[in-house]
C-alpha positions as CSV (number, residue, x, y, z in Angstrom):
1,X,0.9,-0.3,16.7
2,X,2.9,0.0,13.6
3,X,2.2,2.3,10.2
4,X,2.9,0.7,7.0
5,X,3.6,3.4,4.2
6,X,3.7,2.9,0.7
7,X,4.1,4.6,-2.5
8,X,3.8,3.5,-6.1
9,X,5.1,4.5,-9.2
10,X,4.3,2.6,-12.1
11,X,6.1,2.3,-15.6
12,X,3.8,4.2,-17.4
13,X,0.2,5.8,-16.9
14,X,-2.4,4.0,-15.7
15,X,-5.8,3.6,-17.1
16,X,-8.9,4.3,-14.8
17,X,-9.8,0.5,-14.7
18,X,-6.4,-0.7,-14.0
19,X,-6.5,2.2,-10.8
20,X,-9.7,0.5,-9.8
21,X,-8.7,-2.7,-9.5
22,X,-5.6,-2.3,-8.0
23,X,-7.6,0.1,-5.0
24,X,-9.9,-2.5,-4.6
25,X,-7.4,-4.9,-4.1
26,X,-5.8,-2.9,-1.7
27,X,-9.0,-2.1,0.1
28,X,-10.0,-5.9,0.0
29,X,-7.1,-6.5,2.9
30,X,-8.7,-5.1,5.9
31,X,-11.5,-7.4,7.3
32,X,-9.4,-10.4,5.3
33,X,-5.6,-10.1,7.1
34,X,-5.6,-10.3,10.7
35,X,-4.1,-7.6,12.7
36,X,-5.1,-4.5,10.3
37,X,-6.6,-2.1,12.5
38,X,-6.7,0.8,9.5
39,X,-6.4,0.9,5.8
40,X,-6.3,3.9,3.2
41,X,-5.6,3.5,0.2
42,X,-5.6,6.0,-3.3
43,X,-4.7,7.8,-6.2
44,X,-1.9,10.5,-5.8
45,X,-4.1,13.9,-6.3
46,X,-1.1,16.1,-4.7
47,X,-1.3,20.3,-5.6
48,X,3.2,19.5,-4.9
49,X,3.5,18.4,-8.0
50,X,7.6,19.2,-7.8
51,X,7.3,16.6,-5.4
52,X,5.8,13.7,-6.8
53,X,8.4,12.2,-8.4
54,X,6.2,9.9,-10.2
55,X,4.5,8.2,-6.9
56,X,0.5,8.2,-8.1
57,X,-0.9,5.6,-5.7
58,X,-0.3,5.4,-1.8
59,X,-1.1,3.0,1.0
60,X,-1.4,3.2,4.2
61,X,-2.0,0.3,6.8
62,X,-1.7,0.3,10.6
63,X,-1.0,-2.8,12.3
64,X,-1.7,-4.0,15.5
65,X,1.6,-4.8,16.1
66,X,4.8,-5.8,14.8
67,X,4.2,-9.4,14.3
68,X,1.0,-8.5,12.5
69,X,3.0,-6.8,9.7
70,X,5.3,-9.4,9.6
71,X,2.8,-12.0,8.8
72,X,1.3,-9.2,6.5
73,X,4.0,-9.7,3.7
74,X,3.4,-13.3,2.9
75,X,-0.2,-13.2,3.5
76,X,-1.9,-14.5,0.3
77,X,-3.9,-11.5,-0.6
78,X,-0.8,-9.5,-0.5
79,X,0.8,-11.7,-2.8
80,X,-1.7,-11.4,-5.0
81,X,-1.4,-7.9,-5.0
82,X,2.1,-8.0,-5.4
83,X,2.0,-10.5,-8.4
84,X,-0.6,-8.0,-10.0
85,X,1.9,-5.7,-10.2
86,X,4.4,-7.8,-12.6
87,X,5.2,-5.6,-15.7
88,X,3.6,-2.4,-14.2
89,X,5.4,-1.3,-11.4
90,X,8.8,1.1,-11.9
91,X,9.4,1.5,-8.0
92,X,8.3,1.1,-5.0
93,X,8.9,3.2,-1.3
94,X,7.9,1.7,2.0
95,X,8.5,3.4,5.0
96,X,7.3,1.2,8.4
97,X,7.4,3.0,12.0
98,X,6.2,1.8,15.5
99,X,3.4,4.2,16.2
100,X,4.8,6.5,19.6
101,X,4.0,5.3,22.5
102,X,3.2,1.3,21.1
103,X,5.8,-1.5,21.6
């Protein structure tokens, strides 16, 4: 298995609707792109905040393998995700690692 981390920060606040959506985008992937065998998805509620950085929404997907998060990237959903981000998004952190003792 593989974990798929991410970390958003955006360019300036967002509102509660715009946090909505974009969650239940997120949340919309697992049952819809194969080889997601856990999602989580939310807002950055962190007590560290010296250490947030600006990062309010995180996502966190585990993959049955390799080539499932491969395919992952281009998957249409994702893309649709990823375009919904246009004009929002300041940075982005992904952090992917084979999960011990999986391939």
């Amino acid at each position: 298995m593989y974990e798929h981390l991410v970390s958003f920060r955006f360019k300036a606040p967002l509102t509660f609707e715009k946090e909505r959506e974009l969650l239940d985008a997120l949340h919309s992937f697992r049952g819809n792109i194969p080889g997601i065998v856990e999602l989580t998805a939310g807002i950055n509620v962190t007590e560290e905040t010296g250490n947030i950085h600006g990062y309010t929404l995180g996502l966190r997907v585990t993959f049955e393998d390799r080539e499932a998060l491969r395919l992952y990237g281009p998957h249409p959903l994702h893309q649709r995700f990823v375009q919904m981000l246009d004009g929002i998004l300041d940075n982005v952190v992904v952090v992917d690692y084979p999960v011990k003792g999986s391939p």
